[in-house]
C-alpha positions as CSV (number, residue, x, y, z in Angstrom):
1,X,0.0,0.0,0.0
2,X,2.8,2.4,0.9
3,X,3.2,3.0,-2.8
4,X,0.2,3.9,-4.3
5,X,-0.6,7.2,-4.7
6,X,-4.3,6.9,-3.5
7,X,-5.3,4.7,-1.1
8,X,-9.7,4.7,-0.6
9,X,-10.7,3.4,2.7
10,X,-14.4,1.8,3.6
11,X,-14.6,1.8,7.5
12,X,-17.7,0.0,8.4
13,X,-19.4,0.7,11.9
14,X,-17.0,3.9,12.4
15,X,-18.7,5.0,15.7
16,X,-16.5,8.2,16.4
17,X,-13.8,7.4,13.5
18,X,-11.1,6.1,15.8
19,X,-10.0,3.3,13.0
20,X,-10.2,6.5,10.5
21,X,-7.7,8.4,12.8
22,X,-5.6,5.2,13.4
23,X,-4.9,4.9,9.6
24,X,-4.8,8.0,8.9
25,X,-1.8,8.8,11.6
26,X,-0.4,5.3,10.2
27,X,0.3,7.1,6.8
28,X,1.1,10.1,8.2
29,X,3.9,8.9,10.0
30,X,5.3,6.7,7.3
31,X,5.4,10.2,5.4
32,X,4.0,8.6,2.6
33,X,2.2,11.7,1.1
34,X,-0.4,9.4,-0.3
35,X,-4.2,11.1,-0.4
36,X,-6.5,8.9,1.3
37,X,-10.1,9.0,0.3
38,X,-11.7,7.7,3.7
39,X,-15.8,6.4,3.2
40,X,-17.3,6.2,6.7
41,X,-20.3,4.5,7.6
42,X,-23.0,4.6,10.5
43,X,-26.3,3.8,11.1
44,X,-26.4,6.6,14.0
45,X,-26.0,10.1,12.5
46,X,-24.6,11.6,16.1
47,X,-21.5,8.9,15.7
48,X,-21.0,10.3,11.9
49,X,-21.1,13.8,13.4
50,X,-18.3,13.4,16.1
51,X,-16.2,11.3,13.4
52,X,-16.2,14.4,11.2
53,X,-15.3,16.5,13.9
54,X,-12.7,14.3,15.7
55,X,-11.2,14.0,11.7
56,X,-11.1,17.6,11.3
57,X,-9.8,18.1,14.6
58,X,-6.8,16.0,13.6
59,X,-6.0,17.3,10.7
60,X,-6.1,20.6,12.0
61,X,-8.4,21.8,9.1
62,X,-5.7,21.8,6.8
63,X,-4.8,18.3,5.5
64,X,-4.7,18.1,2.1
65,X,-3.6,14.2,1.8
66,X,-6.9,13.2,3.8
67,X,-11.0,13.2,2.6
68,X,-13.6,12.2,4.3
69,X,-17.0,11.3,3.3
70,X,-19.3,9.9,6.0
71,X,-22.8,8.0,5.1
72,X,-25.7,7.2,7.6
73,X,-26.6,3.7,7.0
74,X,-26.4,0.0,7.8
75,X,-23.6,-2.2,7.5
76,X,-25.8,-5.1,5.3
77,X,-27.1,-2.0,2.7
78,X,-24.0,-0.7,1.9
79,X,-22.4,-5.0,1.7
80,X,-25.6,-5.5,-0.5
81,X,-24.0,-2.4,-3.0
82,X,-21.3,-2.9,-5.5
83,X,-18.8,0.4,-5.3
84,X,-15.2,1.1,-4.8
85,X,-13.1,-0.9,-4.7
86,X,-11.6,0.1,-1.5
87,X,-8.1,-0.9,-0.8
88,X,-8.7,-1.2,2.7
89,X,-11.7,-1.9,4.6
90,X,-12.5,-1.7,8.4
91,X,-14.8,-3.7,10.6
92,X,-13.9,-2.4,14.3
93,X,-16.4,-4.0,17.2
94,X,-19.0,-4.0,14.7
95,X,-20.0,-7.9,14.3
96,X,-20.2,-8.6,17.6
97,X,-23.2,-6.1,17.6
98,X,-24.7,-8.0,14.6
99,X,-27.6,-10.5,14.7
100,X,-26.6,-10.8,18.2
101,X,-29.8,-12.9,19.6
102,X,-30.0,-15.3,16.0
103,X,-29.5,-18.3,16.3
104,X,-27.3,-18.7,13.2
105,X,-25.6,-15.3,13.6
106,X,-22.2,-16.7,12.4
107,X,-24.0,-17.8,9.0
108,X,-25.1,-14.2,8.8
109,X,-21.7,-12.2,9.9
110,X,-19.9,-14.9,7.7
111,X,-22.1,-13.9,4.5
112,X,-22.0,-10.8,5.7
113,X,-18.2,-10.6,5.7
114,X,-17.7,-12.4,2.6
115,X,-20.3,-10.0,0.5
116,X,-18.3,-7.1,1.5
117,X,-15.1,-8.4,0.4
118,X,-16.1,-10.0,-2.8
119,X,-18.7,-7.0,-3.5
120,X,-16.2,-3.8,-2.0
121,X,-12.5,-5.2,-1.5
122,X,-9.8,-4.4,-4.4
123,X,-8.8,-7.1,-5.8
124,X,-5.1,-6.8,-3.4
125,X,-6.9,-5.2,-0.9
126,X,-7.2,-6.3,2.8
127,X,-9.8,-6.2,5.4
128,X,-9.0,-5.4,8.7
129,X,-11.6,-7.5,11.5
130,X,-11.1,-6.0,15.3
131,X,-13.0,-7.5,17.7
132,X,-13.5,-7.7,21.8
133,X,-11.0,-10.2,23.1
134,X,-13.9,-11.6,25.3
135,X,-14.4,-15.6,24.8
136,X,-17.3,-15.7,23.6
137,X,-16.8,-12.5,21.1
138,X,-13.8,-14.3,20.2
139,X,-14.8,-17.5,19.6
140,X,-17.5,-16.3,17.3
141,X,-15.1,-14.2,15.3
142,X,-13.2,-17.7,14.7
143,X,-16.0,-18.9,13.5
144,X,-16.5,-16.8,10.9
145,X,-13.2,-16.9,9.8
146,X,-13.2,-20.7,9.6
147,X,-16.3,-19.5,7.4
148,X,-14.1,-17.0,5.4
149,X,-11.5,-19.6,5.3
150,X,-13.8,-22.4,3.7
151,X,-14.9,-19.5,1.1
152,X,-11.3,-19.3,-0.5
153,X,-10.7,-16.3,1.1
154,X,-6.9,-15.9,2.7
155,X,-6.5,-14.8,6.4
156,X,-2.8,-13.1,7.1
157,X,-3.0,-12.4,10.7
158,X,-2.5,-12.8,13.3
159,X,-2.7,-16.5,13.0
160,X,-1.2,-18.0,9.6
161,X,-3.1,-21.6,9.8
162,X,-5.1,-21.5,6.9
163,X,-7.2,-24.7,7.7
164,X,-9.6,-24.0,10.7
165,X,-8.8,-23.1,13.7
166,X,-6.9,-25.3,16.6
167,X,-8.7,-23.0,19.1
168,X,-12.1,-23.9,18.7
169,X,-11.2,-27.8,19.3
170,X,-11.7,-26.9,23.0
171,X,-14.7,-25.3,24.2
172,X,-12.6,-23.6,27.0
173,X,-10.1,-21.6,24.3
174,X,-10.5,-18.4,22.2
175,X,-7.7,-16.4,20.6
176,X,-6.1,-13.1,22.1
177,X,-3.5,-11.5,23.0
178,X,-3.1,-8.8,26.0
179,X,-0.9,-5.6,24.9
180,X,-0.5,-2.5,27.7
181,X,-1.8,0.8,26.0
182,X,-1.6,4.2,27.3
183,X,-4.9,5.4,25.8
């Protein structure tokens, strides 16, 4: 990515625009110079509000390597559109929150997931899942990347097994990793 001259960046569930910031202070400390053309979208117009804001704040009003363009709807219409391609797209503590009480929620999120990228994702592009490190957030998340695995679709990190995953073999296991921040 460091390369291109134009990178376009989908962040999906943006909240406040904290994964906005992140890669936008990413570049911006590579001094890359590349423009990014960030897309962020909510469902709650107050969250797109303080994103803009928080972005402008950032920049200090006068970034001309960074756009923004925020849009007020849900994660499933915009998946359900063909657009971009976006070289990178973001889904931050977003699936958790999806079909939450359905019984096959990891179908959903997994379909979900794999519309996006096969629908929004350049063809070199990568997709960037966060997720609570809580068990059973975790163990959910695996699933769906077992899903996203069995689709064809290649997961880089952080774990490189490309079969399914040795963590969900015992009920009692999930996947993290604790790192000390200074927020």
């Amino acid at each position: 990515f460091l390369a291109r001259e134009r990178l376009q960046v989908l962040d999906l569930g943006t909240g406040p625009g904290t994964a906005v910031l992140g890669i936008r202070e990413f570049f911006r400390q590579r001094g890359s110079g590349q423009q990014l053309e960030f897309t962020a979208v909510d469902k709650v117009g107050e969250n797109l509000k303080e994103a803009e804001a928080l972005f402008r704040e950032a920049g200090g009003g006068t970034d001309r390597h960074a756009t923004l363009i925020t849009v007020r709807s849900r994660i499933e219409a915009i998946a359900g559109r063909s657009g971009g391609p976006f070289d990178i797209i973001v889904l931050s503590n977003v699936l958790n929150e999806m079909f939450l009480r359905e019984p096959d929620r990891i179908r959903k999120r997994t379909d979900l997931v794999r519309s996006i990228m096969e629908r929004l994702l350049a063809a070199d592009g990568s997709c960037i899942i966060i997720e609570p490190a809580l068990q059973e957030t975790s163990r959910d998340l695996l699933m769906v990347r077992d899903g996203i695995v069995d689709g064809g679709l290649h997961v880089y990190a952080p774990c490189l097994v490309q079969g399914h995953c040795p963590a969900l073999v015992n009920p009692k296991d999930w996947c993290h990793e604790d790192r000390h921040w200074d927020p």
